[in-house]
Backbone of each chain as ProteinMPNN parsed JSONL, in Angstrom:
{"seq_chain_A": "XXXXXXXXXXXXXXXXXXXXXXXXXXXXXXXXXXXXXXXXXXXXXXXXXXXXXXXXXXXXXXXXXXXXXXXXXXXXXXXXXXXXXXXXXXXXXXXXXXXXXXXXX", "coords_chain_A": {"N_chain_A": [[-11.351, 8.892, 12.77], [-12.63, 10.72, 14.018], [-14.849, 11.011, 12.664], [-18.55, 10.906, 14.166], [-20.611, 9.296, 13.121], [-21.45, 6.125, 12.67], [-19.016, 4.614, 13.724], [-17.544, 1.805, 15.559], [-16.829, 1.083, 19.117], [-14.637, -1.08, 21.003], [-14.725, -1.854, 24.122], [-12.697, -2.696, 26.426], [-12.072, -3.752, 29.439], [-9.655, -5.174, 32.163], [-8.565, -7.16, 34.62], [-5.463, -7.672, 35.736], [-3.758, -10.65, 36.121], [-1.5, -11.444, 37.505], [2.264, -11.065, 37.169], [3.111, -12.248, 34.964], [5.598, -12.241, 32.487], [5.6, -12.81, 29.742], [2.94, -11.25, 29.112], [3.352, -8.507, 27.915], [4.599, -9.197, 25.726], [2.98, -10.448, 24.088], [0.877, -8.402, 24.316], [2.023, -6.272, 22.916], [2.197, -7.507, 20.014], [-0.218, -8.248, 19.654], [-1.472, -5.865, 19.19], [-0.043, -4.428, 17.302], [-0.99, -6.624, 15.273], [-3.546, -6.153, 15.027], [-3.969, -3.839, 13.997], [-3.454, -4.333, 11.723], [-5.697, -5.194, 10.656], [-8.648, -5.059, 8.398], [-10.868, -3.013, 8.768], [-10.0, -1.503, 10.783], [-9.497, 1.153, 12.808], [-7.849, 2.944, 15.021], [-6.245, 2.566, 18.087], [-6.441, 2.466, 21.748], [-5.248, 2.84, 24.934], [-4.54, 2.08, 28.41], [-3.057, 1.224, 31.382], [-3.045, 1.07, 34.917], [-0.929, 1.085, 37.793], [-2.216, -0.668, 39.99], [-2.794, -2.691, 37.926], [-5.176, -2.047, 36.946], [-6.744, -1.997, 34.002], [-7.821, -0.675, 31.0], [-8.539, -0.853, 27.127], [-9.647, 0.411, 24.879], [-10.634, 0.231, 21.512], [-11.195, 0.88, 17.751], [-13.445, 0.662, 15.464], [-14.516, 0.228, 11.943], [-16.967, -0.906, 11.721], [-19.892, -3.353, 12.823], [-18.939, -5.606, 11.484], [-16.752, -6.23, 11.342], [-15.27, -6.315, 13.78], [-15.941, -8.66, 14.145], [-14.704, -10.326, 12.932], [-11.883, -10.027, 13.485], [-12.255, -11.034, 15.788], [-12.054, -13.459, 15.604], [-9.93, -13.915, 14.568], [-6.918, -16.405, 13.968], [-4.728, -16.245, 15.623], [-5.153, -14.471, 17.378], [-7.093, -15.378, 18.326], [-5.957, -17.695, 19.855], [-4.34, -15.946, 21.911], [-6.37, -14.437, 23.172], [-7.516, -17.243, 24.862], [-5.027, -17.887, 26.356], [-5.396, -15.317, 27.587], [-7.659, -15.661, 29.24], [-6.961, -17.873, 30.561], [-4.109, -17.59, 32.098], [-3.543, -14.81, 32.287], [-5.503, -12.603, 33.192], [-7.566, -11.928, 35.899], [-9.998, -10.914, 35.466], [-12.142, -9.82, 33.384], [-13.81, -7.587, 30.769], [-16.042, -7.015, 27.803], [-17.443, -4.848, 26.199], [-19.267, -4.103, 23.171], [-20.077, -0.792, 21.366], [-21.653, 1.067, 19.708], [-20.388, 4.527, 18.415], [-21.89, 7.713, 19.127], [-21.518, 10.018, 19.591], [-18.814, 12.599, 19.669], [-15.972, 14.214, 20.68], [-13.535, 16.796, 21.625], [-10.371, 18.062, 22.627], [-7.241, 19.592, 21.783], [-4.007, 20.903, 22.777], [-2.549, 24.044, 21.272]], "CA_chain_A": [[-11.822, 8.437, 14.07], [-13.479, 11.891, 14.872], [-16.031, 10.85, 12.108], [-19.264, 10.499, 14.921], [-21.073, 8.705, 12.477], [-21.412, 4.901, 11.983], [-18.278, 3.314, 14.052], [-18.01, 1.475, 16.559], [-15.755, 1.087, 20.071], [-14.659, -2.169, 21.584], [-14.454, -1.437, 25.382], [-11.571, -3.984, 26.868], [-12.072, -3.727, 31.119], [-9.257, -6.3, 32.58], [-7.352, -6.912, 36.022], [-4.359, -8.536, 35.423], [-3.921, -11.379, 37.554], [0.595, -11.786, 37.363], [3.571, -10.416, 36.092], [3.569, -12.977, 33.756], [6.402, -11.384, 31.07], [4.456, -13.157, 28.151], [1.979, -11.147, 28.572], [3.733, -7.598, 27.66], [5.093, -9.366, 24.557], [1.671, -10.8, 23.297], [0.045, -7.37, 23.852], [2.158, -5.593, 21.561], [2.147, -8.342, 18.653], [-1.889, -8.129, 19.09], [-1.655, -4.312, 18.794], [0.631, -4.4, 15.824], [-1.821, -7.15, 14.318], [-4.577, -5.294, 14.956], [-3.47, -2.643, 13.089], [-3.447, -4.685, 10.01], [-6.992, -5.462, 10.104], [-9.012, -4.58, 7.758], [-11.649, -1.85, 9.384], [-9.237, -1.155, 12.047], [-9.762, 2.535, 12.624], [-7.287, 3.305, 15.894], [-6.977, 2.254, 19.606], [-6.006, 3.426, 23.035], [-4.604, 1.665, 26.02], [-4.009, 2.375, 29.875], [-3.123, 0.338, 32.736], [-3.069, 1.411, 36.098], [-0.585, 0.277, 38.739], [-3.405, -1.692, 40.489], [-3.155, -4.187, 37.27], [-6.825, -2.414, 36.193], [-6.545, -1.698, 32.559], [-8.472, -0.464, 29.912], [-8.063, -1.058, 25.587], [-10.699, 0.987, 23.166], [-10.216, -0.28, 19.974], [-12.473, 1.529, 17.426], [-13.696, -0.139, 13.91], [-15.922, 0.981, 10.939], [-18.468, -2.041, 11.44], [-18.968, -4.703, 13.684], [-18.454, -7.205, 10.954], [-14.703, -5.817, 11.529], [-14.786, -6.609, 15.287], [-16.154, -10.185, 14.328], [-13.353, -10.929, 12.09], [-11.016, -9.769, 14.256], [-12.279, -12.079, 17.567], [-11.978, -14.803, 15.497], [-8.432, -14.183, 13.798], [-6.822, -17.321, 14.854], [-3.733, -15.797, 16.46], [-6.195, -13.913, 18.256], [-7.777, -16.592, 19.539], [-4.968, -18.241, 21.297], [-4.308, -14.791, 22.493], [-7.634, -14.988, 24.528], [-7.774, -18.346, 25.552], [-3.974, -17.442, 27.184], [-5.658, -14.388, 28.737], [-8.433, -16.382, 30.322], [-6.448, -18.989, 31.523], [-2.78, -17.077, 32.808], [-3.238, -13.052, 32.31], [-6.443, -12.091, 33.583], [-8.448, -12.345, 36.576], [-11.873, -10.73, 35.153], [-12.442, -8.804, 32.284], [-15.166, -7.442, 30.378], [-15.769, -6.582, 26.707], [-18.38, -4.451, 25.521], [-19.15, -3.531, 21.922], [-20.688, 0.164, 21.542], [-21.812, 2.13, 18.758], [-20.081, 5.367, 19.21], [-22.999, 8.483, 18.325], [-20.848, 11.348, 18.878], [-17.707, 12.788, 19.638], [-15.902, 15.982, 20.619], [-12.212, 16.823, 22.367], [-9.636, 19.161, 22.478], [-6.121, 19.368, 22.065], [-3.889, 22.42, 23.158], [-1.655, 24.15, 19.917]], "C_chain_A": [[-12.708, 9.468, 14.746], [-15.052, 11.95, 14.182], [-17.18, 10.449, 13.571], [-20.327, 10.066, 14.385], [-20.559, 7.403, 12.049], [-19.307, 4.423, 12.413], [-18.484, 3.161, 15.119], [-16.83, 0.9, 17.842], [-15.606, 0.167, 20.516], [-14.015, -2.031, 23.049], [-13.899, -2.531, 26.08], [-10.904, -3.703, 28.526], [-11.34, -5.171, 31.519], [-8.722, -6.008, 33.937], [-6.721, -7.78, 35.266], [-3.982, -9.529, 36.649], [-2.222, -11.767, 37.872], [0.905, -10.742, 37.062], [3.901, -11.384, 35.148], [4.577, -12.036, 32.76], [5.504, -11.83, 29.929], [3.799, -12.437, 27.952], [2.466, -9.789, 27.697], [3.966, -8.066, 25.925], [3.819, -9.626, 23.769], [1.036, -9.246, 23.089], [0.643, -6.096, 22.644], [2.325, -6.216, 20.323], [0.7, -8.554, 18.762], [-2.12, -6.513, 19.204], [-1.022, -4.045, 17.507], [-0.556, -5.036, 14.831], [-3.11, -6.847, 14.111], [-4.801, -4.486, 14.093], [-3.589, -2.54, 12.067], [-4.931, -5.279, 9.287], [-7.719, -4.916, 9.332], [-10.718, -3.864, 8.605], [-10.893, -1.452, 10.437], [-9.388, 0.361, 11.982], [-8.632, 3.064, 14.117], [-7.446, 2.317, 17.879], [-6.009, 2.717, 20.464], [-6.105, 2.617, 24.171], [-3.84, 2.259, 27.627], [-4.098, 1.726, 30.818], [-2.675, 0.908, 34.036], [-1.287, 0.781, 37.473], [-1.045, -1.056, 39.553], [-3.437, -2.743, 39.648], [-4.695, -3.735, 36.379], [-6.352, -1.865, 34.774], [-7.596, -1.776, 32.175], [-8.26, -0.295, 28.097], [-9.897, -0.503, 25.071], [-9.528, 0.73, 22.312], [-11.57, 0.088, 18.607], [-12.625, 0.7, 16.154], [-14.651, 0.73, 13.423], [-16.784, 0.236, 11.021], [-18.115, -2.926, 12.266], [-18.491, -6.102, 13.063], [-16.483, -7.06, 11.199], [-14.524, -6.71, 12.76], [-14.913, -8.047, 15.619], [-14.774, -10.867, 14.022], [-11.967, -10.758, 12.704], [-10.877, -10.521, 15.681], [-11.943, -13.598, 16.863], [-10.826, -15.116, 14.757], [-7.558, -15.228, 14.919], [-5.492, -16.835, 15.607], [-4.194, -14.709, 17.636], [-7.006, -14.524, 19.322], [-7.115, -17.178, 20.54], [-4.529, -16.835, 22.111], [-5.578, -14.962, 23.753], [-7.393, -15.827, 25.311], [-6.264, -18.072, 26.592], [-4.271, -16.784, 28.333], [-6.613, -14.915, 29.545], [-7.869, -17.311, 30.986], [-5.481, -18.483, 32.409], [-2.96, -15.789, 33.1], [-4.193, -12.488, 33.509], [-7.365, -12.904, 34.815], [-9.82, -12.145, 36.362], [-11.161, -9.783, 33.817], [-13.996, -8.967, 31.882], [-15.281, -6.457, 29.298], [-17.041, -6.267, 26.53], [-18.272, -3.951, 24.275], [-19.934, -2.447, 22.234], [-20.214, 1.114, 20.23], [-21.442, 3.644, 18.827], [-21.193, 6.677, 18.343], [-22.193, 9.876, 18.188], [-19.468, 11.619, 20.075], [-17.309, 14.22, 19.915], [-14.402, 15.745, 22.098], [-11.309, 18.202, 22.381], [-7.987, 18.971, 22.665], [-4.879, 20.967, 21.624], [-2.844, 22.743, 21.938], [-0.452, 24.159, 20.607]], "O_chain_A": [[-13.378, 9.251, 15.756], [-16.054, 12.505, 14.634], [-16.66, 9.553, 14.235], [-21.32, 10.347, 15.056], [-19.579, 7.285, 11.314], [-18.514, 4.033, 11.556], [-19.234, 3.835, 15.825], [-15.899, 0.236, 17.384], [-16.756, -0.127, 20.841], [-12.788, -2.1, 23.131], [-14.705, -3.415, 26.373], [-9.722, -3.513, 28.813], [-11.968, -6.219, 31.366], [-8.469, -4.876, 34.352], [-7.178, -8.492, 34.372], [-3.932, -9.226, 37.841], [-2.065, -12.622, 38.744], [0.275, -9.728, 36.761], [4.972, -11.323, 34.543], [4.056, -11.014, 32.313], [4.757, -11.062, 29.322], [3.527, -12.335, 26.756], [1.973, -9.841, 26.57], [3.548, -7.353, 25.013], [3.65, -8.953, 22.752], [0.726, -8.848, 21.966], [0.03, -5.357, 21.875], [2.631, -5.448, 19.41], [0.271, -9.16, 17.781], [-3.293, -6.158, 19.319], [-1.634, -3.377, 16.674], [-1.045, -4.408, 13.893], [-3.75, -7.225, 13.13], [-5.843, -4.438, 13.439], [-3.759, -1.551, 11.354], [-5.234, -5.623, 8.144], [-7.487, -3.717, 9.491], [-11.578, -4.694, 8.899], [-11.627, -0.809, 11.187], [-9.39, 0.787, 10.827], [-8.912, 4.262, 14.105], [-8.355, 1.761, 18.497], [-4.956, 3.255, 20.123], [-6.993, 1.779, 24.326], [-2.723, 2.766, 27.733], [-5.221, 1.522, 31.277], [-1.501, 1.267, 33.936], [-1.114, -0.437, 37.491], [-0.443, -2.119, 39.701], [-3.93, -3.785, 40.08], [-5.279, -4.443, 35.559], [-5.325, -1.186, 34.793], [-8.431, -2.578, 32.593], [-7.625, 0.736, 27.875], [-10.961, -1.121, 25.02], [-8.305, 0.868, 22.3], [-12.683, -0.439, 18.628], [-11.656, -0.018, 15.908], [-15.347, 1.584, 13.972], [-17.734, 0.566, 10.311], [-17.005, -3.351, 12.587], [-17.999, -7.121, 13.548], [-15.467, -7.755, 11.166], [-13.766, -7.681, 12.774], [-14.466, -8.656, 16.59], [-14.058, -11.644, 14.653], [-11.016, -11.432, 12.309], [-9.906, -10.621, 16.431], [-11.65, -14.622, 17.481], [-10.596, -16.245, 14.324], [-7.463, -15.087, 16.138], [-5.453, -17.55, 16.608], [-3.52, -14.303, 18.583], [-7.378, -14.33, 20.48], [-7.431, -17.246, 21.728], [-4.44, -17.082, 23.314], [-5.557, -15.483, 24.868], [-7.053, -15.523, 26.455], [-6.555, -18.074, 27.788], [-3.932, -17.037, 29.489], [-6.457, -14.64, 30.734], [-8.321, -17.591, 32.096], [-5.706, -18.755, 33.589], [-2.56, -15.449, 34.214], [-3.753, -12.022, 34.56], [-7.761, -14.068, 34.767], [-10.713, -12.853, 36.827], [-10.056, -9.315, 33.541], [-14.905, -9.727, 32.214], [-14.862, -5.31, 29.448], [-17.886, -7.156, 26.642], [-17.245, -3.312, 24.05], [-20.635, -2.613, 23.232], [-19.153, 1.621, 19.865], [-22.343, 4.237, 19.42], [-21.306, 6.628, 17.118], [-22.138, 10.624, 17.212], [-19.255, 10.944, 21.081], [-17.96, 15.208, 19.575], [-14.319, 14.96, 23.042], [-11.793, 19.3, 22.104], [-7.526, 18.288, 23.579], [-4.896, 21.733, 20.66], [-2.229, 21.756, 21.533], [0.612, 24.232, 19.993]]}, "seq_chain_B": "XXXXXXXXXXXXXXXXXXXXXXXXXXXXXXXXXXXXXXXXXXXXXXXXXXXXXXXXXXXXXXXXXXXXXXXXXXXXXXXXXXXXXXXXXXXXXXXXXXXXXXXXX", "coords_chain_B": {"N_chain_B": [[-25.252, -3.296, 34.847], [-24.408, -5.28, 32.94], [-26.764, -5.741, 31.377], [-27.108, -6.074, 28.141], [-28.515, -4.089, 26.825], [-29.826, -0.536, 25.582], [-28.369, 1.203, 27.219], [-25.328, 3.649, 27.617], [-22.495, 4.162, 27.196], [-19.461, 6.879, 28.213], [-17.164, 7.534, 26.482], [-13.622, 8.475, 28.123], [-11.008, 9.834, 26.985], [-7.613, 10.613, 27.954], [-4.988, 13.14, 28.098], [-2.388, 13.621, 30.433], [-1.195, 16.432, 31.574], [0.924, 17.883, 33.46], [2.001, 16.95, 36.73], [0.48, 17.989, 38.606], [-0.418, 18.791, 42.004], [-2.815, 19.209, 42.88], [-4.936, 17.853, 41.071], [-5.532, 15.259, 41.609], [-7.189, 15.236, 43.4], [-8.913, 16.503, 42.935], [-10.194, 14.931, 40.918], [-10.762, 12.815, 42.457], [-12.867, 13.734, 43.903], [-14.599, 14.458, 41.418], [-15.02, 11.691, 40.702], [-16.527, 10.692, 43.106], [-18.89, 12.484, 43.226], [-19.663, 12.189, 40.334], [-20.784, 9.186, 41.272], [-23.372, 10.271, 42.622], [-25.14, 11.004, 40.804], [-28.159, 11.076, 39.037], [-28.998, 8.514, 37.025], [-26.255, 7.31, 36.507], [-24.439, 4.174, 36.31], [-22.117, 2.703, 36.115], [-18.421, 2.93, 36.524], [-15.012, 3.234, 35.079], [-11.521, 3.006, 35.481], [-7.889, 3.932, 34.185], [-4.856, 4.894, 34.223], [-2.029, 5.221, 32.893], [1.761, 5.029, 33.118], [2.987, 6.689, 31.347], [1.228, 9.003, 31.447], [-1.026, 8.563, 30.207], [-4.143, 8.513, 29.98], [-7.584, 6.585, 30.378], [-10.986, 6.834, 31.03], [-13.889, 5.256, 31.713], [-17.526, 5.956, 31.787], [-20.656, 4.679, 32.765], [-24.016, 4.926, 31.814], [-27.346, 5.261, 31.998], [-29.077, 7.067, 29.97], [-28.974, 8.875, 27.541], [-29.667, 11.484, 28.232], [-29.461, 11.177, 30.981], [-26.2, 11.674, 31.405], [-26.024, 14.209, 29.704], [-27.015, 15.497, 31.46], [-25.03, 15.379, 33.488], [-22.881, 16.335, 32.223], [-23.555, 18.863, 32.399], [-23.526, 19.778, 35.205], [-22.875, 21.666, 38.03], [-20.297, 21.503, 39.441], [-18.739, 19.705, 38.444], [-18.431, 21.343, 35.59], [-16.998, 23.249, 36.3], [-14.257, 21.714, 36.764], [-14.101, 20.179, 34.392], [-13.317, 22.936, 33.42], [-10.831, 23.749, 34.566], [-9.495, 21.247, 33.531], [-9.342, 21.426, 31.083], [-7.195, 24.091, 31.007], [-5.628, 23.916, 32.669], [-4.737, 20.539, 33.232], [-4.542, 18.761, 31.047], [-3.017, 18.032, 28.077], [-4.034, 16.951, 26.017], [-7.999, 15.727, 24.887], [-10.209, 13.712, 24.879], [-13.852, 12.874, 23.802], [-16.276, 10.493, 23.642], [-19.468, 9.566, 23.222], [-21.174, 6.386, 23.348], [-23.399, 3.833, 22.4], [-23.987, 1.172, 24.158], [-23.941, -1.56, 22.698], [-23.794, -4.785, 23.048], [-21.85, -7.268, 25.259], [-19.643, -9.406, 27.041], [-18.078, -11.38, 29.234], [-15.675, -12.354, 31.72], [-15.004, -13.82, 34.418], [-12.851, -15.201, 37.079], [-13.085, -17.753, 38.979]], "CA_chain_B": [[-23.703, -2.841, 34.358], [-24.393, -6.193, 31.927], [-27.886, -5.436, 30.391], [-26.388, -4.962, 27.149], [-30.193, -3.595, 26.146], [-29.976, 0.748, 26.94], [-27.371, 1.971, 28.284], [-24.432, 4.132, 27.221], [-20.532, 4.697, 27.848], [-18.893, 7.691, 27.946], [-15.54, 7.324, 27.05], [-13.036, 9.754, 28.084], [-9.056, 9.591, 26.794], [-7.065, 12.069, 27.829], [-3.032, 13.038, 28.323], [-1.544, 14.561, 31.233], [0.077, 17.808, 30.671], [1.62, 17.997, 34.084], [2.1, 16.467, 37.741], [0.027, 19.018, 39.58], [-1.066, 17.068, 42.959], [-4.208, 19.477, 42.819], [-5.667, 16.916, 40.01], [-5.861, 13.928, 42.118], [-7.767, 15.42, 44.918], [-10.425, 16.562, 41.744], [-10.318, 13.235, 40.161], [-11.663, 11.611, 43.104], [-14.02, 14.344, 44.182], [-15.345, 14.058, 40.497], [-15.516, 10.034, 40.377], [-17.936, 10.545, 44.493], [-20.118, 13.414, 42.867], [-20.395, 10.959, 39.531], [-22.014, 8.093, 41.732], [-24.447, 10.186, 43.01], [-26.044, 11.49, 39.633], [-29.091, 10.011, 38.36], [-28.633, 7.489, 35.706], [-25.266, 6.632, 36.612], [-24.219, 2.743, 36.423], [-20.879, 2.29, 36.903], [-17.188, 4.22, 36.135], [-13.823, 2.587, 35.119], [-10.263, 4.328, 34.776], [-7.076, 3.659, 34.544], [-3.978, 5.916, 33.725], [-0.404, 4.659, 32.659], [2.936, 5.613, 33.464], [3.605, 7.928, 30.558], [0.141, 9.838, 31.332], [-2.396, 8.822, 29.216], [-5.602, 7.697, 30.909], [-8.78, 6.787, 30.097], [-11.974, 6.353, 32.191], [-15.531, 5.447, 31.094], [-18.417, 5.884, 32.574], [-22.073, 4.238, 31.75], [-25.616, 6.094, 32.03], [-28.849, 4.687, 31.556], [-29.647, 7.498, 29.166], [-28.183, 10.468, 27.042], [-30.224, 12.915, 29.141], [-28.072, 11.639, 32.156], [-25.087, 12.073, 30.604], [-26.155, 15.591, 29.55], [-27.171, 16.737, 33.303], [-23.539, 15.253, 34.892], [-22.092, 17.171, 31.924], [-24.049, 20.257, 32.821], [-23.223, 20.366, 36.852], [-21.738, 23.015, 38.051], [-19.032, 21.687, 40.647], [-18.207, 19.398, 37.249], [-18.174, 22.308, 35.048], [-15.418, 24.225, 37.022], [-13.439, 20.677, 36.823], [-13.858, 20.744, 33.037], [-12.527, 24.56, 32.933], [-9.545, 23.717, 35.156], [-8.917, 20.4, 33.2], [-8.902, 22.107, 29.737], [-6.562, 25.133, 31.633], [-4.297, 23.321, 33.234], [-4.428, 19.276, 33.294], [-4.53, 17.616, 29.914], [-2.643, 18.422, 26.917], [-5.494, 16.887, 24.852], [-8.677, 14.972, 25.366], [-11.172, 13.245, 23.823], [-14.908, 12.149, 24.75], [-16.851, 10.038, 22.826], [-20.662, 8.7, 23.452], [-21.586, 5.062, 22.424], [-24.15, 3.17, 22.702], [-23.672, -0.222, 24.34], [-25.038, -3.15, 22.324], [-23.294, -5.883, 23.662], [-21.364, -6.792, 26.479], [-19.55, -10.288, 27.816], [-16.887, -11.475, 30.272], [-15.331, -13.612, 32.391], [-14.329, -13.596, 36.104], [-12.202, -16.281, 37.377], [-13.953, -18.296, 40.233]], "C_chain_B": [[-23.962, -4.33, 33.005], [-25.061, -5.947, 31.098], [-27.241, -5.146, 29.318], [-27.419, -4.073, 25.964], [-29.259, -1.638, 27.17], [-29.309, 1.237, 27.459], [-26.063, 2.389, 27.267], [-23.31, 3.814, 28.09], [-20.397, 5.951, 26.958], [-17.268, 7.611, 28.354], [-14.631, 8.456, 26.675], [-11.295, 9.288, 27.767], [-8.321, 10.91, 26.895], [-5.182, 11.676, 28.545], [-2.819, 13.91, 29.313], [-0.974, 15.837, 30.98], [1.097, 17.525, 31.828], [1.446, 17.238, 35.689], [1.602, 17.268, 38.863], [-1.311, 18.021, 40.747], [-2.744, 17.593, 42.794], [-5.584, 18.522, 42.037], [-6.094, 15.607, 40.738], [-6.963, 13.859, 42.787], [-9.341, 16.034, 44.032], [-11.146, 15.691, 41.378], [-11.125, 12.798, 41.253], [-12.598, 12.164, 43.784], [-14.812, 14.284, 42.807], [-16.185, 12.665, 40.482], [-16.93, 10.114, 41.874], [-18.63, 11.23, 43.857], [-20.622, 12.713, 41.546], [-21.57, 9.707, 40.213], [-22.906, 8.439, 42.3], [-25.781, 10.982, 42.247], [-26.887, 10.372, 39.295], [-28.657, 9.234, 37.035], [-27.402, 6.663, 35.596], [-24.965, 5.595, 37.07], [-22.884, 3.041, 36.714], [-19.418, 3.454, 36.659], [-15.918, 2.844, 36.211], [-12.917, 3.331, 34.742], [-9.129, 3.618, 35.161], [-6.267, 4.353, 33.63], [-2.398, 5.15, 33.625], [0.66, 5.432, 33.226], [3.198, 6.665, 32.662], [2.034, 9.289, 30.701], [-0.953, 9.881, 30.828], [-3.308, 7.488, 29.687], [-7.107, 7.57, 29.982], [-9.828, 5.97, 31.291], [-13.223, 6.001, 31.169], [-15.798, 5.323, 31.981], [-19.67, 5.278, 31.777], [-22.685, 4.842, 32.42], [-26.35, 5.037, 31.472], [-29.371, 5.516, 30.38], [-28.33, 8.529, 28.615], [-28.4, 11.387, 27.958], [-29.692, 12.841, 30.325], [-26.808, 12.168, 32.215], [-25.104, 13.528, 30.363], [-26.093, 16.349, 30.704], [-25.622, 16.536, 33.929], [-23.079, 16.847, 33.447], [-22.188, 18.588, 32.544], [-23.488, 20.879, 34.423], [-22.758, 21.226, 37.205], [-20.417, 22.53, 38.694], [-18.32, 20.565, 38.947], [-17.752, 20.131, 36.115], [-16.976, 23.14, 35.25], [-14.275, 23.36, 37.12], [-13.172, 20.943, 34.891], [-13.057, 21.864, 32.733], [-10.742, 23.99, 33.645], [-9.04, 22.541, 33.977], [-8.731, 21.024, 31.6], [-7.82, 23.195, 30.239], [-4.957, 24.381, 31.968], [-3.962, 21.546, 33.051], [-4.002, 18.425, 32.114], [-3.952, 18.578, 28.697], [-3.522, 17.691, 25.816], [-6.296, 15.647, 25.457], [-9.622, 14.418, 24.492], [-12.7, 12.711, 24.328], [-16.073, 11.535, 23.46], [-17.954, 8.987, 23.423], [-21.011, 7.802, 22.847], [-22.68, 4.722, 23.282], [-23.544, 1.506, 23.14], [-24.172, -1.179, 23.523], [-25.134, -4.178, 22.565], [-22.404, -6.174, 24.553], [-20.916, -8.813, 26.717], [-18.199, -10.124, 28.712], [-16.78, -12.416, 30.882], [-14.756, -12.854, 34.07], [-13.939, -14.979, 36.638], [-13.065, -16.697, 38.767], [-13.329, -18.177, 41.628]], "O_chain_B": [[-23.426, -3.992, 31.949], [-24.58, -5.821, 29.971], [-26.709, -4.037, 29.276], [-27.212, -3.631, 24.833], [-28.676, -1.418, 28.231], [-29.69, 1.897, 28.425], [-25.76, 1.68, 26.307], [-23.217, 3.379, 29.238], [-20.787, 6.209, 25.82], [-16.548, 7.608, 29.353], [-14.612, 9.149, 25.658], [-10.635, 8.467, 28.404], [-8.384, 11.921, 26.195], [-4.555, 10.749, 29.058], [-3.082, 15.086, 29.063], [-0.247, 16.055, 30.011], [2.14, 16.975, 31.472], [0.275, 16.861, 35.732], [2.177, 17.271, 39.951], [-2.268, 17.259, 40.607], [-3.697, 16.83, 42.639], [-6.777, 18.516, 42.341], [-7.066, 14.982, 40.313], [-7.677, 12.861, 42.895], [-10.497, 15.977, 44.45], [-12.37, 15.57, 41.427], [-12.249, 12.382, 40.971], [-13.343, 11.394, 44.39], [-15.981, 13.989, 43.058], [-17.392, 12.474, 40.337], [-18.064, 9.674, 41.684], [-19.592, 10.494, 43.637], [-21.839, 12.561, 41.447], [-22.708, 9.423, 39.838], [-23.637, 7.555, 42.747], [-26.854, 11.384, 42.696], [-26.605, 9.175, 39.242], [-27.908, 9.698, 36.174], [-27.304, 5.647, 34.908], [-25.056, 5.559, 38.298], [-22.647, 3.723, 37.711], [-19.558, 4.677, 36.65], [-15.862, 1.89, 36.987], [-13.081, 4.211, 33.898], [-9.104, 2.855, 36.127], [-6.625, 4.526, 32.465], [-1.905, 4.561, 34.587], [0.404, 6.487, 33.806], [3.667, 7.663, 33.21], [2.004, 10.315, 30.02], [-1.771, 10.801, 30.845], [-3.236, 6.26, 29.733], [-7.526, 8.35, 29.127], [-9.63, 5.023, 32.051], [-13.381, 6.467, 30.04], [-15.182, 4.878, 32.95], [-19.791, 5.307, 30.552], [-22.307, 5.346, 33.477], [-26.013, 4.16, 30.676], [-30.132, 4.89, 29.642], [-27.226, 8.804, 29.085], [-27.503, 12.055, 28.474], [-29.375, 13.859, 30.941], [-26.431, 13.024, 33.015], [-24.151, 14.148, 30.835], [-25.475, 17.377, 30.978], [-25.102, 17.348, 34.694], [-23.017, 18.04, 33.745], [-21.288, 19.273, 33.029], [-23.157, 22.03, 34.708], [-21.951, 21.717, 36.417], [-19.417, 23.205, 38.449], [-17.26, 20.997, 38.493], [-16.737, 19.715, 35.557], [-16.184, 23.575, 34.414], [-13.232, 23.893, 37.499], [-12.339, 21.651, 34.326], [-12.178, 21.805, 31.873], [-9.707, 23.964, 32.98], [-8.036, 22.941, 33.388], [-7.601, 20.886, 31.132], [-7.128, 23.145, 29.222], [-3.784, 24.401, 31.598], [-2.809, 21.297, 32.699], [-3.2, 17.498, 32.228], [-4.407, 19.695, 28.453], [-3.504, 18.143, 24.671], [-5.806, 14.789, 26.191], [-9.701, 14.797, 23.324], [-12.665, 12.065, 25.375], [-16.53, 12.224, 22.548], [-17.659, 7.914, 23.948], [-21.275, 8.034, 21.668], [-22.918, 5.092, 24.432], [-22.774, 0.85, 22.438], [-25.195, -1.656, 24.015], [-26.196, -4.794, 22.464], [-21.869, -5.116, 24.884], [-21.872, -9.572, 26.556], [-17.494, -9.126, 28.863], [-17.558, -13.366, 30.799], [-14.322, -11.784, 34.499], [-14.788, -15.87, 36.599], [-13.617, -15.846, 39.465], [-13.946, -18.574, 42.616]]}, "name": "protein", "num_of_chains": 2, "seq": "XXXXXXXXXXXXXXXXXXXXXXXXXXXXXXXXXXXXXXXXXXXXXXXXXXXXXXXXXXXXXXXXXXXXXXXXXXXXXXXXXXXXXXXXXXXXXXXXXXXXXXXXXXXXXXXXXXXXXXXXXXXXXXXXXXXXXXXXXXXXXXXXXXXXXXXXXXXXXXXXXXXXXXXXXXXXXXXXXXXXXXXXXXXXXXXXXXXXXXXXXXXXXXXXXX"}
């Protein structure tokens, strides 16, 4: 994932519009199944108090990120979050060019 | 913030080390001195309960991106946040290519 060559980030901006419980359970059975995709390369997840949340989800290609919007347990996943979960969101794809972090020994 | 022609994210993931209130009162003097750099489109963040946040930001260019990095009153935020705030971080530049969403009516 530190490769900064040739992948690419799927930037996942939501409010949450409930406490729906469903939704807690769906998001970790589409993080598990994620997982099992084939280019899946890692992802990272924080929600706020406020409900704002953010999901990077990184891949080796975007044919990954296609195959992955259109896995059909995926799909009803969406259509759920547009109808019950979410009040807005907003998904950008982005080529990531480079990279650089630190983490303390 | 849609154009999905041109424009970057810089996305930042990082972990808490500790509960020092000094960080908050940075954080949101960082995010006002972000909106008034050239090139800068928008900023999103959100941090969880166990500590681990991430924000992006978008730029119109690399070379904006380069000058916020460069700043000075940002620079001395950087030193403190490698010093004291985050037990590890990560920052990674993409390119946007695409971009949709929804917002409930």
């Amino acid at each position: 994932m530190s490769d900064p060559d040739g992948y690419y980030a799927v930037i996942f901006t939501s409010q949450r519009a409930n406490a729906d419980p469903s939704y807690e359970e769906m998001a970790v059975r589409m993080a598990e199944l994620a997982r099992t995709q084939p280019g899946f390369l890692g992802m990272q997840s924080a929600r706020g108090p406020d409900g704002a949340g953010i999901t990077v989800s990184y891949w080796k290609t975007e044919a990954a990120i296609g195959a992955w919007k259109e896995n059909a347990e995926h799909l009803l996943a969406q259509e759920r979050g547009r109808k019950d979960w979410y009040s807005s969101y907003e998904v950008r794809i982005a080529r990531v060019e480079r990279a650089y972090g630190m983490r303390q020994p």
